[in-house]
DONUBA-394432 format. One line per 5 residues: number of its first residue (from 1); for each residue x, y, z of C-alpha. Coordinates in nm, 3 decimals. Layout:
DONUBA-394432
NUM) X:Y:Z ~ ...
//
This chain:
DONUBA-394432
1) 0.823:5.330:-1.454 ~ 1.078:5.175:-1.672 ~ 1.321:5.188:-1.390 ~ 1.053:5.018:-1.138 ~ 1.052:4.709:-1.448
6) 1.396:4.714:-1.519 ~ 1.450:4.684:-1.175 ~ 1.192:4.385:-1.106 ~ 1.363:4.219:-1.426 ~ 1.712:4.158:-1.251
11) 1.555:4.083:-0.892 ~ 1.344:3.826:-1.070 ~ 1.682:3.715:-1.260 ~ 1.912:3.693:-0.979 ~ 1.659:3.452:-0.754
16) 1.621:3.235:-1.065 ~ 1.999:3.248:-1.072 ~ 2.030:3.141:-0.657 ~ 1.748:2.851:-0.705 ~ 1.956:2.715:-0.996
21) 2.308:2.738:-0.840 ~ 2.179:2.580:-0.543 ~ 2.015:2.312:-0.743 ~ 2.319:2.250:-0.876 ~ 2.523:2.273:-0.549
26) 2.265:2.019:-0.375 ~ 2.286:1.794:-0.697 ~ 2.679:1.801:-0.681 ~ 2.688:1.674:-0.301 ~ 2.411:1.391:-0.323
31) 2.642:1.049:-0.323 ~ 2.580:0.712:-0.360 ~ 2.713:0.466:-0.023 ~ 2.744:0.090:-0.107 ~ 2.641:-0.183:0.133
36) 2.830:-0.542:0.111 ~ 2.794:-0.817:0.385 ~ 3.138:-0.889:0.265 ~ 3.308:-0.592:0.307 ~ 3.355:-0.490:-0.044
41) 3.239:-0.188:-0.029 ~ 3.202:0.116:0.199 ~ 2.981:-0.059:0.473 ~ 2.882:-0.410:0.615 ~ 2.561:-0.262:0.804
46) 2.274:-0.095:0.603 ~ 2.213:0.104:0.898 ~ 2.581:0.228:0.921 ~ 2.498:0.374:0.569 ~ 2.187:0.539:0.659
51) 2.350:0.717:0.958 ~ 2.674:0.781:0.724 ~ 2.459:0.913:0.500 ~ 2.292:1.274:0.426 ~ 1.947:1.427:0.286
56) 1.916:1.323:-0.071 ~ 2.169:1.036:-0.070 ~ 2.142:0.722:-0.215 ~ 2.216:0.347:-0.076 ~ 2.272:0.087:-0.262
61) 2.301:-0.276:-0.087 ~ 2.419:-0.605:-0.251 ~ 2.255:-0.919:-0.232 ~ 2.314:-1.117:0.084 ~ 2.083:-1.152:0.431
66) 2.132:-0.890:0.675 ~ 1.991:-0.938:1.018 ~ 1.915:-0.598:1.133 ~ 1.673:-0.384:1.222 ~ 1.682:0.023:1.044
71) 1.564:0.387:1.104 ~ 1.562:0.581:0.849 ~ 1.565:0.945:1.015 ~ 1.719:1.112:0.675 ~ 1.551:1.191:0.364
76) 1.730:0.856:0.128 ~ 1.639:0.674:-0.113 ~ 1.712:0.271:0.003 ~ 1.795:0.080:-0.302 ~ 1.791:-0.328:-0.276
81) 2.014:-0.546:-0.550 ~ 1.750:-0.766:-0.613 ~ 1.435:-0.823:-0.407 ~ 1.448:-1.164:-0.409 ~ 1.791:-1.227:-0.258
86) 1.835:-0.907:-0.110 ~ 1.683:-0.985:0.289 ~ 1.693:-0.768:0.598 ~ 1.562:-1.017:0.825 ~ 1.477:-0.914:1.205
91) 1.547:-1.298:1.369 ~ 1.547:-1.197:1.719 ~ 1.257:-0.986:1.730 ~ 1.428:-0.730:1.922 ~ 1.278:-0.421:1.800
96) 0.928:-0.523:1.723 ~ 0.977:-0.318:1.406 ~ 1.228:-0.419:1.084 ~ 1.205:-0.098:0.915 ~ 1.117:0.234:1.033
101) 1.069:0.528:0.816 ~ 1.050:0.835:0.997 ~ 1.073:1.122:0.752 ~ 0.895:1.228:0.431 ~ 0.966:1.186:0.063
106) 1.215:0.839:0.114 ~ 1.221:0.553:-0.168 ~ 1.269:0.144:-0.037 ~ 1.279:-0.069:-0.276 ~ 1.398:-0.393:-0.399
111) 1.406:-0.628:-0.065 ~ 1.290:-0.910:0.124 ~ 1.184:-0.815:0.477 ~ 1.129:-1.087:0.753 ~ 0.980:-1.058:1.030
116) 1.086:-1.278:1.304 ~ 0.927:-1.626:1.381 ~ 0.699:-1.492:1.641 ~ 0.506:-1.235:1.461 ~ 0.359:-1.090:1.735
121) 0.293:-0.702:1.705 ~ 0.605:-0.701:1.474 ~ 0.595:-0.396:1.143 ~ 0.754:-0.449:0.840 ~ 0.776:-0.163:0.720
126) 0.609:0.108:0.987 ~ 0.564:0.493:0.820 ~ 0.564:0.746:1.069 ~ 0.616:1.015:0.766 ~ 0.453:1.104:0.386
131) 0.545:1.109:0.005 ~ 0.682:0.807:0.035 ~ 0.729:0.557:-0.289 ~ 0.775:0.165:-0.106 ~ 0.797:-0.034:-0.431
136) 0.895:-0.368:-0.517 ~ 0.953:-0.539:-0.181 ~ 0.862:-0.896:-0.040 ~ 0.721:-0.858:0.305 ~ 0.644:-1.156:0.486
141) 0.610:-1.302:0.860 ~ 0.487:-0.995:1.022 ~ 0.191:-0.895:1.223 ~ 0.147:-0.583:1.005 ~ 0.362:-0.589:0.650
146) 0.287:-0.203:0.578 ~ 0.194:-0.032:0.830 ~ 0.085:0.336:0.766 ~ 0.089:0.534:1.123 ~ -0.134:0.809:1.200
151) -0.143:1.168:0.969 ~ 0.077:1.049:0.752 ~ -0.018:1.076:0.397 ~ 0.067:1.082:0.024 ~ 0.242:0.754:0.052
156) 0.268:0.518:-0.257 ~ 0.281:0.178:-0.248 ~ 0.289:-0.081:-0.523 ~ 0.445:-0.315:-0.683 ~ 0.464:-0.517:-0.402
161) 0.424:-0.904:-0.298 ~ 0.303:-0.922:0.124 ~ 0.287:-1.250:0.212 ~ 0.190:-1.402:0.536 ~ 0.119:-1.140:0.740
166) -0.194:-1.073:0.965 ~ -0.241:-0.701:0.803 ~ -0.025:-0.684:0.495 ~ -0.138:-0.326:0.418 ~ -0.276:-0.157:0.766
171) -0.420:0.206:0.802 ~ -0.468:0.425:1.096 ~ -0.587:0.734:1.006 ~ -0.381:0.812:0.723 ~ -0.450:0.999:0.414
176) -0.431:1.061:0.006 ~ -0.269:0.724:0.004 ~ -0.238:0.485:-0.333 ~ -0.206:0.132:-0.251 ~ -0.152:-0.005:-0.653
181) -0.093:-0.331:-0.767 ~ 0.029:-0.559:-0.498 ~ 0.031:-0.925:-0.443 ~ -0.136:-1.020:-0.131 ~ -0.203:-1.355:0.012
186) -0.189:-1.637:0.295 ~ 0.002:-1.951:0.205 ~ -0.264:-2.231:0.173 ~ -0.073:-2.467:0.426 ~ -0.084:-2.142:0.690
191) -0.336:-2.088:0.924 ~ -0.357:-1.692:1.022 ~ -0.664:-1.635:1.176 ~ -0.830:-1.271:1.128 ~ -0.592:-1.180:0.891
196) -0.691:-0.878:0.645 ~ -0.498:-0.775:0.323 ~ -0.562:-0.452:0.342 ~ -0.726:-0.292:0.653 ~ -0.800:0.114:0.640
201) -0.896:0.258:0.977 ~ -1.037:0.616:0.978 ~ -0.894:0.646:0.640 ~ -1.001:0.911:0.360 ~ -0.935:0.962:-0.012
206) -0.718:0.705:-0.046 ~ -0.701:0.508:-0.401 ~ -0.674:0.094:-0.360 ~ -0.624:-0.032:-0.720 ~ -0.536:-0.324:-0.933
211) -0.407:-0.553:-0.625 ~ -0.448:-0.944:-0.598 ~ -0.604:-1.012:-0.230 ~ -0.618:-1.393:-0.160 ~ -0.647:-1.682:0.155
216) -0.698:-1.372:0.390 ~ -0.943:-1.461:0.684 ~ -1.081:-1.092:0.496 ~ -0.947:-0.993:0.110 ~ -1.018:-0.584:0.275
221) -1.199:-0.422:0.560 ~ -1.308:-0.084:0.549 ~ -1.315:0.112:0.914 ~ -1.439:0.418:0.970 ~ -1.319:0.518:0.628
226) -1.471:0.738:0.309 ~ -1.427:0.919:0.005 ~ -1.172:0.663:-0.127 ~ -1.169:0.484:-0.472 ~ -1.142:0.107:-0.466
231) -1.110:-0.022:-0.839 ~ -0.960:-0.313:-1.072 ~ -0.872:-0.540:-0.774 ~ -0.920:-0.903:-0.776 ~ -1.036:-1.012:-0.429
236) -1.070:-1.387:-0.470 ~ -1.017:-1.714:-0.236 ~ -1.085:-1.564:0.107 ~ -1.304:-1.614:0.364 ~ -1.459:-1.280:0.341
241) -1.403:-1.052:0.035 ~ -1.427:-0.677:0.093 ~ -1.600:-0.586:0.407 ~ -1.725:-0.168:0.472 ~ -1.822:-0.127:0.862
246) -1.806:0.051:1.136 ~ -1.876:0.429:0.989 ~ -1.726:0.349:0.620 ~ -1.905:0.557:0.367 ~ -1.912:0.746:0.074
251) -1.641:0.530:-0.087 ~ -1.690:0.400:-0.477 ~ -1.639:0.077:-0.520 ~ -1.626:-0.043:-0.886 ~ -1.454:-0.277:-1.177
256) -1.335:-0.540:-0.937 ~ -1.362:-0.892:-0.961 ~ -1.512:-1.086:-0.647 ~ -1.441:-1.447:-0.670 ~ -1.472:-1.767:-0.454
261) -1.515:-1.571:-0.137 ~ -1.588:-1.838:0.084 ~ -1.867:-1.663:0.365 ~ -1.942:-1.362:0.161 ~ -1.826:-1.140:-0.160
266) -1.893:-0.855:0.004 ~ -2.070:-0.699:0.283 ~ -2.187:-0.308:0.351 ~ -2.318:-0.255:0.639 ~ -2.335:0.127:0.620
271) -2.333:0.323:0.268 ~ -2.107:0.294:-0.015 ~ -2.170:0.342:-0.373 ~ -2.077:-0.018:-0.587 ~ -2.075:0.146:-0.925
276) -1.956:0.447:-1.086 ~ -2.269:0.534:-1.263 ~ -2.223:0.301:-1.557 ~ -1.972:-0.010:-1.439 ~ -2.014:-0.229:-1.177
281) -1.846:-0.522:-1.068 ~ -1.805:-0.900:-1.115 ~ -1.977:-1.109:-0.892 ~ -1.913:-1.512:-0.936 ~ -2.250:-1.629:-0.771
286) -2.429:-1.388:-0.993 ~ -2.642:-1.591:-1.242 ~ -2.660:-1.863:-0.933 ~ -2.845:-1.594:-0.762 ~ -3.021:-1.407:-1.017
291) -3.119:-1.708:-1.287 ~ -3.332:-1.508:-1.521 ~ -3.127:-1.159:-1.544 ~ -3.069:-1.087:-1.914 ~ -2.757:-0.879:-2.079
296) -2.709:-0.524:-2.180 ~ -2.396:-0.369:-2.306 ~ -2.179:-0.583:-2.117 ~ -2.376:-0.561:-1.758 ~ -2.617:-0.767:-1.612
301) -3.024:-0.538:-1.613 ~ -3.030:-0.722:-1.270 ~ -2.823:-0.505:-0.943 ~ -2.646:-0.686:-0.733 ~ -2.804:-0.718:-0.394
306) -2.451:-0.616:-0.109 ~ -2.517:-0.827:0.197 ~ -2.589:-0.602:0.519 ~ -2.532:-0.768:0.872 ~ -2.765:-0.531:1.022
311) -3.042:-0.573:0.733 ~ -3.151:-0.164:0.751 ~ -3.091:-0.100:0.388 ~ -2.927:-0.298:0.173 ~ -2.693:-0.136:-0.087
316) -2.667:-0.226:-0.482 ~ -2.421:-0.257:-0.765 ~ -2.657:-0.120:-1.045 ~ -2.440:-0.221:-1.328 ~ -2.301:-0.580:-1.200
321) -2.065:-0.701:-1.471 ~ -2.112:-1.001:-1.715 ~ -1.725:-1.090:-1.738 ~ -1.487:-1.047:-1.491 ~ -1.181:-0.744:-1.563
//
């Protein structure tokens, strides 16, 4: 019996051994690859890096405007300068997408990314793959700023300012996603029509948090979409704030701010839950609407009546909050 142990004790010691050494090995062949529109450094062309490049590599790329469209078919992590003057800018709308991302657990972060004048059907950033961290970007002039592509999943996203787009954050069936504390909006002198901050198609569990949503034709539709958390957003300035149709249920909606919404705050037309059980959120036409409501603990004893298009059963925040987050 001792032998059987002893024997365990150096199998279980020479695996340990092999995961380290090739932790070590994998660690000792990652490299860093430069990027210089100059030529100062090992490569004019971001996407000569990226096909230079190998799994677990890094790119760096200097400031400067480089018109070009990317793949990303390698596991990298694409590292901008500085994201205000560090632009990949697709001018000639050749490829209908700037960036594509086509494998799992890659980091971009730290540019500008342009469409092309004619924004038709053009992606800034389309994700055909999961665990991805896109952080830290300006994406602007594109039909669909992030575009997250069908069974993908685990993909975070934050940090973020999308700006003139039709869908700055877009959906499709796509999974276990956190969309955190992004700058969304429509410049005022811009007319986009339909345009949606964040859109989520036949989405589930996905968490939507702290993000500024303004001048959208629609701050955020919900399609076809449940079980996610939507929290500590500001939705303010649009047309239509945060819209749930078309089969969206079961989601929580709760501790946002809804202001200045021009047609409507919000709108359920199926059923979502408004509260968490003891917060709601802030509505700006609530005392217009409900005059006499009185305060307890911070929360209006009045709920908050959701609008419903088709008038069947109209959903409630229960605990509607006195001051906005």
């Amino acid at each position: 019996m001792k032998n059987k142990e002893l024997y365990l004790l150096i199998i279980t010691i020479v695996i340990l051994l092999f995961i380290f050494i090739l932790y070590i090995t994998n660690e000792a062949e990652s490299k860093t690859f430069y990027v210089d529109k100059n030529g100062e450094y090992d490569f004019t062309k971001i996407q000569s890096a990226i096909d230079a490049a190998s799994d677990g590599d890094t790119i760096i790329v200097n400031e400067g405007t480089y018109y070009e469209t990317l793949k990303i078919n390698k596991l990298i992590s694409l590292i901008g300068e500085n994201r205000e003057t560090t632009i990949i800018n697709d001018y000639n709308n050749s490829q209908k997408i700037v960036v594509q991302l086509n494998i799992d657990s890659c980091i971009i972060k730290g540019f500008t990314i342009i469409g092309p004048p004619i924004t038709s059907e053009v992606k800034g950033i389309d994700v055909k793959s999961s665990h991805n961290q896109i952080s830290d970007n300006i994406i602007k002039n594109t039909e669909m700023g992030i575009y997250l592509a069908e069974n993908t999943e685990n993909n975070s996203i934050f940090d973020n300012i999308l700006l003139d787009n039709k869908e700055s954050v877009s959906g499709r069936r796509s999974n276990n996603n956190y969309i955190l504390n992004n700058e969304i909006s429509i410049n005022e002198t811009k007319s986009i029509s339909l345009s949606y901050g964040i859109y989520l198609h036949g989405c589930y569990t996905n968490i939507v948090s702290d993000n500024l949503i303004s001048n959208c034709y629609t701050g955020m539709r919900l399609k076809g979409t449940y079980n996610s958390l939507i929290y500590d957003n500001q939705i303010s300035n649009n047309t239509n704030g945060l819209l749930c149709c078309c089969g969206a249920k079961d989601n929580i909606i709760y501790h946002n701010n809804f202001l200045n919404n021009n047609d409507y705050n919000a709108r359920d037309d199926v059923t979502n839950k408004w509260d968490n059980d003891g917060v709601g959120n802030y509505w700006d036409d609530f005392t217009e609407r409900y005059p006499e409501a009185e305060i307890i603990n911070g929360v209006w004893n009045t709920p908050y009546e959701i609008f419903n298009y088709n008038q069947e059963k109209t959903q409630k925040d229960r605990f509607p909050l006195v001051n906005p987050i």
